[in-house]
N, C-alpha and C positions, 0 to 999 in steps of 0.2 A: 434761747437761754437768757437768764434775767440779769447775768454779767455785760454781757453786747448791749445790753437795752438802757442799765446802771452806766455803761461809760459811753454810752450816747449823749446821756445827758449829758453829763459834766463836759463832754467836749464839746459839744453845743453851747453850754456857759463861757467855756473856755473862748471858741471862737467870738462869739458874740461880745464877748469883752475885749478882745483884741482888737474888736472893726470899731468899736466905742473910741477905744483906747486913739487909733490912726484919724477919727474924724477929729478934723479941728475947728468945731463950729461951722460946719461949712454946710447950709442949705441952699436949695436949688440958685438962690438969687446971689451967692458968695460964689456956687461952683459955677454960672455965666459968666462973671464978673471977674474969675478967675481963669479962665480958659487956656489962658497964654503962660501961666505959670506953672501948668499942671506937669511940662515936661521938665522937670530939673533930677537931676540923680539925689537919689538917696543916701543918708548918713548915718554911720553911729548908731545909735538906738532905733531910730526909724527905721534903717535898715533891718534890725532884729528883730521888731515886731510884727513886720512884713512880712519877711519867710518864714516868722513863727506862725502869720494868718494862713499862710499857704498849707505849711506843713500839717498844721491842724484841720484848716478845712480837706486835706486829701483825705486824713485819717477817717475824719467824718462821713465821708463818701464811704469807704472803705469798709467800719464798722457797719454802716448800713447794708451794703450788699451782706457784708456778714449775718445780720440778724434776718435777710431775706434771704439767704441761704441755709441758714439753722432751720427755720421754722418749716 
């Protein structure tokens, strides 16, 4: 169905601006450099945008078996 396929995308926007949204300039030579500070708990808004990546990408997962299940 071309509804599953329609909000594949936009979740796929969706996540993909969420994991934007949580990187904070950090490439390979910031995430070495940072290593030791990678475990600190989460807060406030960070927190929200996190289980929103989660929550989205399961959906994501989800919609897909669906559209491989339709077809």
């Amino acid at each position: 169905m071309y509804i599953f396929k329609i909000l594949q995308v936009f979740l796929s926007i969706i996540v993909t601006a969420l994991v934007l949204i949580q990187s904070k300039g950090g490439g390979l030579a910031m995430s070495v450099g940072s290593a030791f500070t990678m475990y600190r708990s989460k807060r406030g808004l960070e927190k929200v945008v996190f289980i929103l990546t989660i929550v989205f990408s399961v959906l994501v997962v989800i919609n897909s078996l669906l559209i491989i299940i339709t077809e």
